[in-house]
KELUMGU-153633 format. One record per residue (C-alpha): residue in one letter; x, y, z. Coordinates in Angstrom, 2 decimals, always signed. Layout:
// residues N
   code         X         Y         Z
      a         X         Y         Z
...
// end
This chain:
// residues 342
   code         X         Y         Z
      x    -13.78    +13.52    -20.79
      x    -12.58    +12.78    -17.02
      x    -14.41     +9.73    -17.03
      x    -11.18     +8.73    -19.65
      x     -8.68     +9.94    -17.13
      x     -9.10     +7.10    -14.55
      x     -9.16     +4.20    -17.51
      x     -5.92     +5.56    -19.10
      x     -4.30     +5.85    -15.92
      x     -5.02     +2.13    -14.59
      x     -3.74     +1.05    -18.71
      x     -0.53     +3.16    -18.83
      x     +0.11     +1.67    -14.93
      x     -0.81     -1.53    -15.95
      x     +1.46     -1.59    -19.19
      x     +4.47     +0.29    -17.95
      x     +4.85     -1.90    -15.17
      x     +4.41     -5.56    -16.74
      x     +6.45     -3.88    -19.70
      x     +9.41     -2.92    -17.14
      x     +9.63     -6.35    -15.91
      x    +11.52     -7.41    -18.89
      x    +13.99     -5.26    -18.35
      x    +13.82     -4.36    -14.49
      x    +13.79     -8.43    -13.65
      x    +16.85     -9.40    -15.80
      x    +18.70     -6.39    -14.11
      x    +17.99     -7.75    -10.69
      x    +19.66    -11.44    -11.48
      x    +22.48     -9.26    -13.14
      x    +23.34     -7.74    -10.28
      x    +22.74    -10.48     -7.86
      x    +19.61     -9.20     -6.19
      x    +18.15    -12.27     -4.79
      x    +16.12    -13.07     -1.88
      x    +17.60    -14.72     +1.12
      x    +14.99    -16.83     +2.59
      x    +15.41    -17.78     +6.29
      x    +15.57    -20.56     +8.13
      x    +12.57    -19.61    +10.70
      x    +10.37    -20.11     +7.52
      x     +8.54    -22.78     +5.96
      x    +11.07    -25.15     +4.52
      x     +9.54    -25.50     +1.19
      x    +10.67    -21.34     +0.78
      x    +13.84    -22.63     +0.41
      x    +13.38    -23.14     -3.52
      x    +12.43    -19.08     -3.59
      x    +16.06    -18.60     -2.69
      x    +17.82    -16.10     -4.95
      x    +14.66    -14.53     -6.96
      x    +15.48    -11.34     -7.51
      x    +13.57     -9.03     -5.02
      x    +13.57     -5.32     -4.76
      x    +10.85     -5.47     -7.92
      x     +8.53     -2.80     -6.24
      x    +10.31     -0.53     -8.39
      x     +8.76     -1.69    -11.00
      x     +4.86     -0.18     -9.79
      x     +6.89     +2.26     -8.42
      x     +8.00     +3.04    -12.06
      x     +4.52     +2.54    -13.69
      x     +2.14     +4.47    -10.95
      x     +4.99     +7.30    -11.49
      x     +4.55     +7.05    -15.50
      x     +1.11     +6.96    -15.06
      x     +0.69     +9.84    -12.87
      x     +2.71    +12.05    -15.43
      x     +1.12    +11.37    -18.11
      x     -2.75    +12.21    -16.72
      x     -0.73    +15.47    -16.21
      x     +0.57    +15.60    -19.55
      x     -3.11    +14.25    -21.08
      x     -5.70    +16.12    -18.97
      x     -5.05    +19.70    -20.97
      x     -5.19    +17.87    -24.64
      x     -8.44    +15.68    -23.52
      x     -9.80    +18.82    -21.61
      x    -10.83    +16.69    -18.51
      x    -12.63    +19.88    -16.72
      x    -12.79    +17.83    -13.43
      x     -9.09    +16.82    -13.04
      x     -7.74    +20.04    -14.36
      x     -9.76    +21.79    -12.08
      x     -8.46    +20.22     -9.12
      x     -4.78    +20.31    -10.27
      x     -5.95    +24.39    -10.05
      x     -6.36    +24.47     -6.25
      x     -4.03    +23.98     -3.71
      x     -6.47    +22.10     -0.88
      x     -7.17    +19.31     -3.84
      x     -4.00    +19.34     -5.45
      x     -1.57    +18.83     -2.31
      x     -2.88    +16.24     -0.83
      x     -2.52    +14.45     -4.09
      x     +1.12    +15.15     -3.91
      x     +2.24    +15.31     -0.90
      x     +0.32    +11.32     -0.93
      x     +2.92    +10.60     -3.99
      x     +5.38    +11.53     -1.65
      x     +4.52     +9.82     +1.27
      x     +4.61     +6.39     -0.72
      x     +7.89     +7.45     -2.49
      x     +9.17     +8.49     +0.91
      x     +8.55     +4.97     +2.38
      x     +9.44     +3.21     -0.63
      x    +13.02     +4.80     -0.32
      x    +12.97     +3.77     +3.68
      x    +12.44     +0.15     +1.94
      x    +15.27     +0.59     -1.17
      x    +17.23     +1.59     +1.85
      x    +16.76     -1.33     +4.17
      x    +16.51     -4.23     +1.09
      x    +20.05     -2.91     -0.11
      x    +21.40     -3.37     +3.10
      x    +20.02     -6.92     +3.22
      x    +20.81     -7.39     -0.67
      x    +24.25     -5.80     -1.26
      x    +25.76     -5.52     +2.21
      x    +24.50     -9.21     +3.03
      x    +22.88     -8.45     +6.43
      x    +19.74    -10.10     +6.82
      x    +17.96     -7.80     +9.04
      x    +18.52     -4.35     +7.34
      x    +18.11     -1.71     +8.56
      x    +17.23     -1.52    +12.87
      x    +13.55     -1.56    +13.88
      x    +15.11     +1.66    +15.33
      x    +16.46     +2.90    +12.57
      x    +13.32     +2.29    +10.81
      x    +10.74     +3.53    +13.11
      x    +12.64     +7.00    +13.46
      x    +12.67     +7.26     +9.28
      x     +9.13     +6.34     +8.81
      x     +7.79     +8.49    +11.28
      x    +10.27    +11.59     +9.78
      x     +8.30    +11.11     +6.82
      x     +4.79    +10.62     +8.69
      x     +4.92    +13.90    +10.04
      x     +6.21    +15.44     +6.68
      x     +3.38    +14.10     +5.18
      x     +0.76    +15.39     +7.65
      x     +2.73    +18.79     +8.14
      x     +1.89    +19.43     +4.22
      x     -1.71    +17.87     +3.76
      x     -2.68    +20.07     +7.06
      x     -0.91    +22.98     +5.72
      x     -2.83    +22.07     +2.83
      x     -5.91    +22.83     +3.86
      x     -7.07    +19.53     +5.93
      x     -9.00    +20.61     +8.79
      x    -11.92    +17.56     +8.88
      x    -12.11    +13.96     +8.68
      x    -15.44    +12.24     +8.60
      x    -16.75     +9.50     +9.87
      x    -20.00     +7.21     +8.82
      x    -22.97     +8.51    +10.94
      x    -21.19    +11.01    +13.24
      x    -20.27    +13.32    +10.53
      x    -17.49    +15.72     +9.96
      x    -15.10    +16.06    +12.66
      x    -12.83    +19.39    +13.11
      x     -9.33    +18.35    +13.83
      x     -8.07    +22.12    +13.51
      x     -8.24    +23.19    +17.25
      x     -9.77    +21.56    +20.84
      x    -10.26    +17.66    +21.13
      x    -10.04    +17.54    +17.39
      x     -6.09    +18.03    +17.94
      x     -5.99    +14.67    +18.97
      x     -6.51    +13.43    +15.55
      x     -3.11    +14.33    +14.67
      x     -1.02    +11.70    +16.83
      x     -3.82     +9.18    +16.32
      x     -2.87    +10.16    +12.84
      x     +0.73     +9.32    +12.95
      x     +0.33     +6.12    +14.55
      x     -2.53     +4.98    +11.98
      x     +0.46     +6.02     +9.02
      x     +3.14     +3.79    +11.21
      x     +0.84     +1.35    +11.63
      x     -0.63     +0.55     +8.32
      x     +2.56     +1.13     +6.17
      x     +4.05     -1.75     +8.41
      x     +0.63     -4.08     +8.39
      x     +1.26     -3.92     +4.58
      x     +4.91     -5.08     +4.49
      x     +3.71     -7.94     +6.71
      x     +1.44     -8.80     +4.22
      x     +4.19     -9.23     +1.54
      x     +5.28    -12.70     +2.62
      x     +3.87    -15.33     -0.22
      x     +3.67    -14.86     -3.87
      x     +0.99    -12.48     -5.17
      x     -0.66    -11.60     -1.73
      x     +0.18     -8.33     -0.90
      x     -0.50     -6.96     -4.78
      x     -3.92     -8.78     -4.90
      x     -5.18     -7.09     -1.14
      x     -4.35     -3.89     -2.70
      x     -5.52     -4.27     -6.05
      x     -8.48     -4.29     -4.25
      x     -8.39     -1.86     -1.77
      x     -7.23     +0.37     -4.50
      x    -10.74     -0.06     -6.13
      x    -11.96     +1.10     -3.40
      x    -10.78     +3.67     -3.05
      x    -11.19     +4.37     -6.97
      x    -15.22     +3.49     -6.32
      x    -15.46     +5.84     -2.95
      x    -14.01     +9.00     -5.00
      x    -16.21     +8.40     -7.93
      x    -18.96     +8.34     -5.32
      x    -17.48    +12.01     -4.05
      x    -16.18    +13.28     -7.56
      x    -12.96    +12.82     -6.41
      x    -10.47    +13.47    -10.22
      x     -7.61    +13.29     -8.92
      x     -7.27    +10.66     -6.15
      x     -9.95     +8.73     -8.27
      x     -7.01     +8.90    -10.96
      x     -4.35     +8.37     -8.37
      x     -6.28     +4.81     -7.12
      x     -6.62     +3.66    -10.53
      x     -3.05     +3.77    -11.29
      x     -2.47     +2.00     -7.91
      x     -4.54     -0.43     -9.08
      x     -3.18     -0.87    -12.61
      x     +0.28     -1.31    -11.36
      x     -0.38     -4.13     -9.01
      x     -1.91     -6.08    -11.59
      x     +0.76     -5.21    -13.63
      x     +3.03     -6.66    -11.04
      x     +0.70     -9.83    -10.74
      x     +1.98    -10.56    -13.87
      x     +5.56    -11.20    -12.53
      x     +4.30    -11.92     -9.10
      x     +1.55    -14.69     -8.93
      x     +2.16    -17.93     -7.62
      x     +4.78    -18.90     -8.64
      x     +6.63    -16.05     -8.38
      x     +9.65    -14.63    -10.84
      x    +10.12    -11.27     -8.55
      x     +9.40    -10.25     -5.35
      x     +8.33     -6.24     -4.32
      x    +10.85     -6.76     -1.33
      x    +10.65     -3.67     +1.17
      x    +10.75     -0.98     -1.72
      x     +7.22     -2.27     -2.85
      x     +5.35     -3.27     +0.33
      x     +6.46     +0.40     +1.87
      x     +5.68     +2.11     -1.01
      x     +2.28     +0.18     -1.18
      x     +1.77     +1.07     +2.53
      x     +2.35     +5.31     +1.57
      x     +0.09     +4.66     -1.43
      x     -3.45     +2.82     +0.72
      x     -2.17     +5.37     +3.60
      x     -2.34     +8.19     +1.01
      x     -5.80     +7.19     -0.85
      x     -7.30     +6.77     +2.78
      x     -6.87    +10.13     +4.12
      x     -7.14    +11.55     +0.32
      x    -11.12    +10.07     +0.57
      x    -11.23    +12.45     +3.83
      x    -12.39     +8.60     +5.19
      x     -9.14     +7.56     +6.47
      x    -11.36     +5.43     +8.72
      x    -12.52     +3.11     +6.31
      x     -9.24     +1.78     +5.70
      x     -9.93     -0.38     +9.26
      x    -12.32     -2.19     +6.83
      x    -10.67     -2.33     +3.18
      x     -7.51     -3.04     +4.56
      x     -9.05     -5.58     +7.34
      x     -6.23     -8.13     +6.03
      x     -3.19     -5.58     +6.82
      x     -4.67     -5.49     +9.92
      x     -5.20     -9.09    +10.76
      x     -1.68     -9.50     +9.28
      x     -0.04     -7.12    +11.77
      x     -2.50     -8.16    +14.97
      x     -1.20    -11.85    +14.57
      x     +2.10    -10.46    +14.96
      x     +1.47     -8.86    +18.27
      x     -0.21    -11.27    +19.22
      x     +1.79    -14.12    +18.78
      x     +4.95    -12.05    +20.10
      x     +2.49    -11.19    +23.28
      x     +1.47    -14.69    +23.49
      x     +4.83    -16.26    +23.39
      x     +6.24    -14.01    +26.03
      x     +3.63    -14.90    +28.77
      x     +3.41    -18.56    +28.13
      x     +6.84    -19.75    +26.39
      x     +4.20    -21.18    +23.48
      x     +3.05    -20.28    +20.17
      x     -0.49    -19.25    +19.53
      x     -0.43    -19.71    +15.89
      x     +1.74    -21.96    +13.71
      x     +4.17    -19.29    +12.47
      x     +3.36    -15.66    +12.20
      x     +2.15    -13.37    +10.20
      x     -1.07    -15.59     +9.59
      x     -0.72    -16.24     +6.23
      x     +2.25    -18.34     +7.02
      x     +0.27    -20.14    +10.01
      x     -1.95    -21.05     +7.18
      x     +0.53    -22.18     +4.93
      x     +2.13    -24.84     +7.45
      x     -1.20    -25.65     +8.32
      x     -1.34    -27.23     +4.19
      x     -3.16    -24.74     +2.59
      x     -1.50    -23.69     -1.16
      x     -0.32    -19.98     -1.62
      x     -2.80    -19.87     -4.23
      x     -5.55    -20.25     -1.48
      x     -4.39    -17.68     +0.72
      x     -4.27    -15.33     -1.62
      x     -8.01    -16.18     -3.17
      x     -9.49    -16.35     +0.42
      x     -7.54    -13.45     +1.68
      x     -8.09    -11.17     -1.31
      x    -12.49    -12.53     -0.57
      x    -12.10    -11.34     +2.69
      x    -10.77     -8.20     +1.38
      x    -13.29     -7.54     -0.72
      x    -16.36     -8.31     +1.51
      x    -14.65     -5.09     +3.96
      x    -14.55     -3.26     +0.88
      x    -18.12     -3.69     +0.24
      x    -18.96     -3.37     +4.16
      x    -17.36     -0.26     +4.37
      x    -18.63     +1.02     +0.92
      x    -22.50     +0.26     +2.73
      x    -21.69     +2.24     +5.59
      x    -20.40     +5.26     +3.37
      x    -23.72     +5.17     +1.45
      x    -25.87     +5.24     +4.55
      x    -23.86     +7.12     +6.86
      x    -22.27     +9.93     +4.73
      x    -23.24    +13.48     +5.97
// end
């Protein structure tokens, strides 16, 4: 019966997030939680001013749902697999403490789009301020899933790596930065209607297909709700848009790819899922690297999708030519795992 387990999950995700959009959404205009778009953006964004954004709670709200009710339905269905795993502490941990990491950084985003909402300043919290609270939880979140159990990571055609004593210690800061760095790629992401959902709604399946591959219940479970609930937000999301995740969703989204990468014991492979986050962020850098040496701008605006967008293409084409590009990694990195896997 596990093989049910993964399907209900991605339904329930899928249905308690659309389903909390009608009354999540009208709350949101209630209360006067609109976007402020500004004016170092693309000029047409100025229609998008005042939808209501903090409306990651909403997946937040479904994957949560979800989750709880696999726990609730596993005994009555007797799913052997799952149940088995929610029995042991080195499977069972990393499961949650991954929950918590993308709760952890959703909060970090509640936190900084209230500031920005209610308190009407546009930048938030600091990039101080935020660095020092994501990394808090970064560390929290490796403290547990070591004291877990986690003492390997693989990688394709090397094999398994010991990251419990000698050289192998090194994979702990690499670690941290990897968490800072992705969680952040992914808010970057979030900046036209319907990207940053359809990149992970891909990268959760994935993930879903890499721990089917390793009999992997419980993250296999875990990415299938990640995956129902952004398609559940797509419904409220796509082009054009009638909420936006704000910094609650694109955190939490950030924990949740974070979580499913080291959960696959591949955290690796998120370099190639997740090859959009990354381009994303690196267009960032570089245009901030660029523009300091030479006084000019490499790319039209930054992140890229926005260079692309002044440069006349729809948001509906970024996000179908972003999301192919995100599935091709997938698949590239899903070759490598069924060659190289020791």
């Amino acid at each position: 019966m596990d093989g049910m387990i993964p399907v209900a999950a991605a339904l329930i995700a899928f249905a308690a997030t659309a389903l909390s959009g009608k009354i999540v959404i009208p709350i949101l205009r209630k209360l006067k939680y609109g976007q402020t778009i500004l004016e170092i953006g693309p000029k047409w964004h100025k229609k998008k001013q005042g939808i209501p954004t903090m409306g990651g709670i909403m997946f937040i709200i479904g994957l949560i749902i979800a989750v709880a009710a696999v726990f609730a339905i596993a005994p009555i269905i007797n799913a052997t697999g799952i149940l088995n795993e929610f029995s042991r502490s080195e499977d069972l941990i990393p499961l949650i403490s991954g929950i918590g990491l993308a709760i952890g950084m959703g909060a970090i985003g509640f936190i900084d789009d209230y500031i920005k909402v209610v308190k009407k300043r546009n930048l938030g919290l600091s990039a101080r301020q935020k660095t020092m609270l994501q990394l808090i939880v970064a560390v929290a979140y490796l403290v547990s899933i070591y004291m877990g159990g986690m003492r390997y990571t693989k990688i394709p055609f090397i094999g398994t790596i010991d990251v419990s004593s000698g050289i192998g210690l090194v994979f702990w800061p690499i670690a941290l930065i990897f968490i800072y760095g992705f969680v952040n790629a992914v808010n970057l992401t979030d900046g036209i209607d319907g990207l940053a959902s359809s990149v992970t709604f891909i990268v959760a399946v994935f993930f879903m297909v890499l721990s089917i591959l390793q009999s992997r219940y419980g993250f296999n479970m875990l990415s299938a709700a990640l995956a129902g609930a952004c398609v559940g937000f797509l419904v409220w999301n796509m082009n054009p848009a009638k909420v936006f995740m704000g910094d609650t969703g694109s955190l939490f989204l950030g924990g949740m790819v974070v979580a499913l990468a080291f959960g696959s014991g591949y955290p690796i492979f998120l370099f190639l899922s997740g090859i959009i986050y990354l381009v994303e962020a690196m267009s960032v850098v570089i245009q901030v690297t660029y523009y300091k040496r030479t006084k000019k701008r490499l790319f039209k605006m930054s992140p890229i999708h926005h260079h692309f967008e002044m440069s006349g293409w729809s948001e509906n084409k970024i996000v179908l030519v972003f999301s192919s590009i995100t599935v091709i990694g997938s698949l590239v990195a899903l070759l490598l795992f069924l060659l190289g896997a020791k």
